[in-house]
N, C-alpha and C positions, 0 to 999 in steps of 0.2 A: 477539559480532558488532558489527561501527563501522555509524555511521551510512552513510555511504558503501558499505559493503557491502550493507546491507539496499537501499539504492538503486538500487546497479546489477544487484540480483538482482531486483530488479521492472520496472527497464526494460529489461534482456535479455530478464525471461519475459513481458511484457506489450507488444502490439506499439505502435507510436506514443506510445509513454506519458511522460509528465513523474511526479516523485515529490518530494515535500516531506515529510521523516523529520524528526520530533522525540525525541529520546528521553528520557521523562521522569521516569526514578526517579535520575539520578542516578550509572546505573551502564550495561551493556551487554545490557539485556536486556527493556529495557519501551520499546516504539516507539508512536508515535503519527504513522500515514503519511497523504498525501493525496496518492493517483492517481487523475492526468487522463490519461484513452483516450476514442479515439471506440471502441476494439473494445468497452467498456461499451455500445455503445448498444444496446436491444431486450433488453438484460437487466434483471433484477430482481436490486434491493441484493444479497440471500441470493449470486445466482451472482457476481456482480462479488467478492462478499468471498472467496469460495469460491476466486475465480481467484487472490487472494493467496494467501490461505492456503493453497495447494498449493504455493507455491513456498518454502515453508518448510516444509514437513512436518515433516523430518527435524530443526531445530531447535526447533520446540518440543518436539516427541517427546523429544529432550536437557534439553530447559529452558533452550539456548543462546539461545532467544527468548524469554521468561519470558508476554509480555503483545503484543500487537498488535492495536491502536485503529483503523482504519479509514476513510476517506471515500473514496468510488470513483465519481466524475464521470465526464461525457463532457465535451467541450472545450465547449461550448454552455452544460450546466450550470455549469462553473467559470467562463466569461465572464458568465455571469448572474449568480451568488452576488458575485462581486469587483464588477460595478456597483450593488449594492443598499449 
């Protein structure tokens, strides 16, 4: 899976979402994403990670997604963390 896939496969399943993919081994299958939703708000980390990771089920089950590292903001909190 490219960078760009994993991207637009979180901002199609995720509504209003922006996503910032790094992938960091090297090869096509260890990501490191940051998505910003407000649909994150009133949740806790666990279910925001959970909302990702359901949209790959089916590639890590393959191992076509080896590893995925997480940060799951709402717009509020990513405009907070970028001014500190």
């Amino acid at each position: 899976m490219l960078n760009h896939e994993v991207k637009n496969r979180i901002e199609e399943g995720i509504p209003d979402s922006e996503c910032l993919v790094n992938e960091f081994s090297g090869g096509t299958d260890h990501y490191s994403v940051v998505v910003i939703s407000d649909s994150f708000d009133g949740h806790a980390s666990l279910k925001r990670h959970r909302m990702i990771m359901d949209l790959f089920k089916e590639e890590m089950d393959t191992g076509e997604v080896h590893a995925l590292t997480i940060k799951a903001l709402t717009r509020k909190q990513w405009n907070d963390q970028k001014s500190k």
